[in-house]
N, C-alpha and C positions, 0 to 999 in steps of 0.2 A: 504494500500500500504506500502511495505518495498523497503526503500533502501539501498543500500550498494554499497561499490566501490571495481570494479575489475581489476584488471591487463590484458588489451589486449594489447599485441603484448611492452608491458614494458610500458603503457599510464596507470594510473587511471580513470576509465571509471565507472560515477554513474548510476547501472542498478536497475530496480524498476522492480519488481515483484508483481503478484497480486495471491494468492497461492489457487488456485483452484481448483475441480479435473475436467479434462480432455485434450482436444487435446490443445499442445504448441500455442501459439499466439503471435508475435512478431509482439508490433505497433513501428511506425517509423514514427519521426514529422519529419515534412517539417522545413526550413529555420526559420531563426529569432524566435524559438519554444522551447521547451522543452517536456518532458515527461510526468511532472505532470501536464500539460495542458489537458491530457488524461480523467482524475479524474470526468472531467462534460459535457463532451462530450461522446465519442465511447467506453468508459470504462461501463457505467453504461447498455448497450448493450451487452455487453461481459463476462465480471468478473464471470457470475454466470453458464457461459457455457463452457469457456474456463481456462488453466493457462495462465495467460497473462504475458507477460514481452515485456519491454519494455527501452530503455538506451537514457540519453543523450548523442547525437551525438560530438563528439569533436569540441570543440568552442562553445559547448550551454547548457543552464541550468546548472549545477555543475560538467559539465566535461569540467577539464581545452584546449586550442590550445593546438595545435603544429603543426609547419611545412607542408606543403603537404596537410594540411586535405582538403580544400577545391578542391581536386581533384576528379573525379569521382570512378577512379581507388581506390584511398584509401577508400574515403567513400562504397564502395562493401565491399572491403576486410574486415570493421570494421564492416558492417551486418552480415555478413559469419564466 
């Protein structure tokens, strides 16, 4: 797994990729989580079929708050 931090929408947002070849896969943890929680669970199913990626959600794992995030509205927008 690599990580690295991206600029969504002017936020630093730590996204993990798992560099595969085939169809894109975007996992998305739930509450109170993170992404490299993925690692030993639903990843070891997928990595070898799929390119996986995957980000912490704002407010969890190494992507810092901000404002609004825990709205449903933003959190869509920050999937998309």
């Amino acid at each position: 797994m690599s990580g690295r931090y991206v600029d969504l929408r002017g936020h630093q947002t730590h996204l993990f990729e798992w560099p595969q070849e085939g169809e894109p896969v975007l996992l998305l943890h739930g509450g109170l989580s993170q992404t490299d929680h993925w690692d030993y669970t639903v990843l070891p199913a997928v990595e070898d079929k799929f390119h996986v990626y995957g980000y912490d959600r704002t407010g969890h794992g190494y992507t810092g708050d901000q404002p609004g995030s825990m709205h449903f509205e933003f959190q869509f927008q920050e999937a998309v």
